[in-house]
C-alpha positions, -999 to 999 in steps of 0.1 A, spaced: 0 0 0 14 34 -10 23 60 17 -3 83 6 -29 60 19 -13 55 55 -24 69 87 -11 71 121 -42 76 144 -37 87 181 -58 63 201 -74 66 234 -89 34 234 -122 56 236 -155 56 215 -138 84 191 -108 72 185 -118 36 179 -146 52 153 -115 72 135 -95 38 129 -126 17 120 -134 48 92 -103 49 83 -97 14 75 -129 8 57 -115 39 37 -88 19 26 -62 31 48 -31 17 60 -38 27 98 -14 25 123 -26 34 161 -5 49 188 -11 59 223 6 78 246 8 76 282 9 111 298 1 100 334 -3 70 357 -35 65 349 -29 65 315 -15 34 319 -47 9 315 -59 31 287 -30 22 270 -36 -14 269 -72 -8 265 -61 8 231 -40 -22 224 -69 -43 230 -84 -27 205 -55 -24 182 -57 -63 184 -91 -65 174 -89 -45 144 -62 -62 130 -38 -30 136 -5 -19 144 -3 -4 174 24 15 195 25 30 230 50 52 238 56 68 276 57 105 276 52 112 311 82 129 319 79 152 287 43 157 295 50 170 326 77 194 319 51 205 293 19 207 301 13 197 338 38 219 352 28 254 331 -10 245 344 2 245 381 26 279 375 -4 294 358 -27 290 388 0 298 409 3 335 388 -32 335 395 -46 328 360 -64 298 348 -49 278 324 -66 254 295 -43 227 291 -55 212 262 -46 243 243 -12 243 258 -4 202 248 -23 198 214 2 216 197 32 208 217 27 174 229 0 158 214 3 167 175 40 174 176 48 135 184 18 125 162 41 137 136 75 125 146 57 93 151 43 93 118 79 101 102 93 71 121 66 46 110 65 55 75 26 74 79 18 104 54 -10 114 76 -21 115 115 -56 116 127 -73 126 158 -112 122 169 -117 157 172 -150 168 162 -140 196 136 -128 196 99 -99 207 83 -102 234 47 -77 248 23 -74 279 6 -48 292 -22 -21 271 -39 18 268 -36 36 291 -11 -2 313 -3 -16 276 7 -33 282 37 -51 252 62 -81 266 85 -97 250 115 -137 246 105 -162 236 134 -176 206 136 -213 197 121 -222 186 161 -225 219 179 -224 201 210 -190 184 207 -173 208 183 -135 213 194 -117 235 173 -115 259 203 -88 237 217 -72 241 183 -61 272 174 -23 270 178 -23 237 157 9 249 131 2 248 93 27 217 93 4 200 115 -29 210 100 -11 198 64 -10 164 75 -45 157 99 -75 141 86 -103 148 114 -131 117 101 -157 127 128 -158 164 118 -188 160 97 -207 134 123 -231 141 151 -222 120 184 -249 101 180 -238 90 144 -206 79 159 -221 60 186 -243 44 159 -216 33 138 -201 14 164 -228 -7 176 -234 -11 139 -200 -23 132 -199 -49 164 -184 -28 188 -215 -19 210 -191 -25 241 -167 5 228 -197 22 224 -214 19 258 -187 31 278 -179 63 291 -165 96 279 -130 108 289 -117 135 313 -120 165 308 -87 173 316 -69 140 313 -39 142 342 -67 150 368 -94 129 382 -108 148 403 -110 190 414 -81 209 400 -79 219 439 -69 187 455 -45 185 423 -26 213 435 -27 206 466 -7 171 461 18 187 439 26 222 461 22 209 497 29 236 510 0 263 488 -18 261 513 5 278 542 18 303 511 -12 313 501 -42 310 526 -54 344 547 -54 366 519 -85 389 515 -114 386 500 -126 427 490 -150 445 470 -146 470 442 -139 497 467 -110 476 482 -132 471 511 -119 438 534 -152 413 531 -131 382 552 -101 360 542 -100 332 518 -83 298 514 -58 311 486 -61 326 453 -50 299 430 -84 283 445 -106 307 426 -114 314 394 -131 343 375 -167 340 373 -167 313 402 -200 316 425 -197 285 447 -175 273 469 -165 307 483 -167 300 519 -183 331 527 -216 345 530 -222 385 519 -260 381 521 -262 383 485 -253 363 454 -207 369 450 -187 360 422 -152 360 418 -145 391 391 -107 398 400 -77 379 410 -46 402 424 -17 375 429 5 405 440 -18 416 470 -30 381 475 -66 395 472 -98 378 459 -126 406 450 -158 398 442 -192 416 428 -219 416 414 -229 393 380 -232 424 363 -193 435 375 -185 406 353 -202 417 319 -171 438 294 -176 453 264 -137 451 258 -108 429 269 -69 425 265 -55 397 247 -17 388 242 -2 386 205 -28 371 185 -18 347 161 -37 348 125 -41 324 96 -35 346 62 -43 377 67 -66 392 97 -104 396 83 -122 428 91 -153 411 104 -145 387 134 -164 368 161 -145 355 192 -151 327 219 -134 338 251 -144 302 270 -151 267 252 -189 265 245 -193 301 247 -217 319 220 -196 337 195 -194 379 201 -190 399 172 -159 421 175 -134 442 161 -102 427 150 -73 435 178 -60 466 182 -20 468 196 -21 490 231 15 486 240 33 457 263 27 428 237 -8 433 246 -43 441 220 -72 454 228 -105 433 214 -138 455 209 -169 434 212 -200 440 197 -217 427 223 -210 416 260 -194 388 273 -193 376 306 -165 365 332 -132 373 311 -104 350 324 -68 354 321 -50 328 308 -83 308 286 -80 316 249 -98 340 231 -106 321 195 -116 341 159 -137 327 134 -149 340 99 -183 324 102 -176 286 113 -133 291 104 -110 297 129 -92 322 115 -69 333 144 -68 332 186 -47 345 215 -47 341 252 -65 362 272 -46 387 289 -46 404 327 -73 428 320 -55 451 351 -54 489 332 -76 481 303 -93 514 312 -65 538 298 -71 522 266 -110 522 266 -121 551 240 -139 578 258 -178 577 246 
C-alpha cells in the first residue's frame, strides 16, 4: 500500500478514536494506532487501546511520555494557577505534545497522515507558497473542538485528517454498535482534563504541599477595596466562580478579580462581570486578519462579534466586542472565526489597566 494511503491515528482506546480507525480502515487506509501515556492512569488506557488495536487487525504502538508531558503541560497549568490565571491545558499540549509527536511518530513509521477524533474539519485555501489550512467547526455543535485548536501549526494541520468532523455524536455511537463494537460504544467519555481525576484543587494541593500555608489568609474585597473576610488562597478561585467561596455576603458573589501580588480575591456583582472590551496577548492569524470577526473567550461560549485586535503597547491588543461577554479570564484563549473558520486566537490577557485604553464615549 502506498504512503499516501497511511495513517497514524492517536488512540485513546475511547468511543472516538476507535470510530476514527474503523473509518479509516474501511476507507482503505493503511492505519497505524498509537497511544501515549501522559500519566499513571494513562497506563490501562494504553492497553485498553491495544486491546483494540488487536481486534482491528492493527498496528499499534504506545510510547511513555510522562516525563515530557510534565515538563510541558502539567507543570505550566500549576505555574499558571499559581500566577493567579487559569490555564486550559489542552490548548497548551495539542500543539506541543499531542500533535508534535503524532508527527514525529508518523515520520518514524512510514505514515503520510495522522488523525485525531476531534469533532472539527480541516479546509484549504490558495495554492503553492499562499496555501493556507483553517480549522472549521464541527457539524455537532455540541462536541465541536476547534476551540482547543487554534495554535495547531500549518505543518500539523497539512497532515491531519479529522473523520468525525462532519458526524453528530450520535452518528458515531451508531456506527459502532453497527460495526460490532457496542461495548466501545457503551462506555464512558473521557476527562476533561486527562492528568486530573478529580478537582483541580486537591491536584494542586498534592503537587505544592505547602500552597496552602503560602497562600491561605489573603483577602477577599470588594470593588472599593473594602476587606469582606479571608480566603483559602487565590490559586483556589477562578473568574466567574460563584460556589465554593466559603463566605456568605448576604447576597449572590462572584469571583470578578484575582490580584496575585496583594493576594486579594474581589468579588461583585454578575453584572461586575459583563465587558464590552478585553486585553489579549499577540494574537496569532491564519493569512491575513479579516475585518469582520467573532471570538469565543471560554469553550462553549456563544460567538461575540468584534473588532479585529487593536496593539495597546506591552505585547498586549485590545478586542472590541459587539456585544457583552461575561467572566473574562486570564489565561483561557480568546478564538476568531470568519463564520464557522477559525481564522486566528490568542490568550487572554490580565485585564489590570484596560481602562486607559478604553475610548472615551
Amino acid at each position: 500500500m502506498s504512503a499516501e494511503k497511511s495513517v497514524l491515528v492517536g488512540m485513546s482506546g475511547g468511543i472516538d478514536s476507535t470510530a476514527v480507525c474503523h473509518i479509516l480502515l474501511s476507507q482503505g487506509y493503511r492505519v497505524v494506532g498509537l497511544t501515549f501515556i501522559t500519566c499513571s492512569a494513562g497506563e490501562d488506557a494504553a492497553q485498553s487501546a491495544k486491546r483494540l488495536a488487536d481486534n482491528l487487525g492493527i498496528e499499534h504502538h504506545i510510547v511513555d511520555v510522562r516525563e515530557e508531558f510534565r515538563h510541558l503541560v502539567v507543570e505550566p497549568f500549576i505555574d499558571s494557577y499559581l500566577k493567579g490565571v487559569t490555564p486550559n491545558p489542552c490548548v497548551n499540549c495539542n500543539p506541543t505534545v499531542k500533535f508534535r509527536l503524532l508527527e514525529e511518530w508518523a515520520d518514524k513509521l512510514g505514515c503520510k497522515h495522522i488523525a485525531t477524533g476531534h469533532y472539527v474539519k480541516v479546509v484549504s485555501h490558495g495554492d503553492g507558497c499562499e496555501k493556507r489550512y483553517y480549522i472549521v467547526t464541527g457539524d455537532d455543535d455540541r462536541k465541536d473542538q476547534s476551540y482547543f485548536l487554534w495554535r495547531l501549526t500549518q505543518e500539523q494541520l497539512s497532515r491531519v485528517i479529522f473523520p468525525l468532523g462532519g458526524l453528530e455524536k450520535s452518528d458515531v455511537l451508531d456506527y459502532l454498535a453497527n460495526n460490532g463494537m457496542q461495548s466501545v460504544a457503551s462506555s464512558g467519555e473521557s476527562m476533561e482534563v486527562c492528568f486530573i481525576p478529580g478537582d483541580y484543587r486537591d491536584f494542586l494541593r498534592e503537587n505544592v504541599p505547602d500552597i496552602e500555608e503560602r497562600f491561605a489568609g489573603g483577602s477577599f474585597v470588594d470593588s472599593e477595596g473594602r476587606v469582606l473576610g479571608k480566603h483559602k488562597g487565590y490559586p483556589f478561585y477562578t473568574i466567574g466562580q460563584r460556589k465554593g467561596l466559603g463566605i456568605a455576603l448576604g447576597k449572590p458573589a462572584y469571583v470578578i478579580k484575582i490580584n496575585p501580588a496583594k493576594n486579594t480575591v474581589m468579588l461583585g456583582s454578575e453584572e461586575q462581570l459583563v465587558a464590552r472590551y478585553m486585553l489579549v496577548d499577540e494574537p496569532q492569524w491564519v493569512g491575513d486578519v479579516p475585518e469582520r470577526v467573532s471570538v469565543r473567550v471560554r469553550y462553549r461560549s456563544r460567538p461575540i462579534e468584534c473588532e479585529a485586535p487593536v496593539a495597546v503597547g506591552d505585547g498586549r491588543w485590545l478586542v472590541r466586542l459587539h456585544g457583552e461577554a461575561s467572566a473574562i479570564t486570564p489565561g483561557q484563549s480568546a478564538v476568531f472565526y470568519c463564520e464557522n473558520t477559525v481564522v486566528g486566537g490568542a490568550f487572554i490577557a490580565d485585564q489590570r489597566g484596560i481602562n486607559q485604553w478604553i475610548p472615551k464615549e
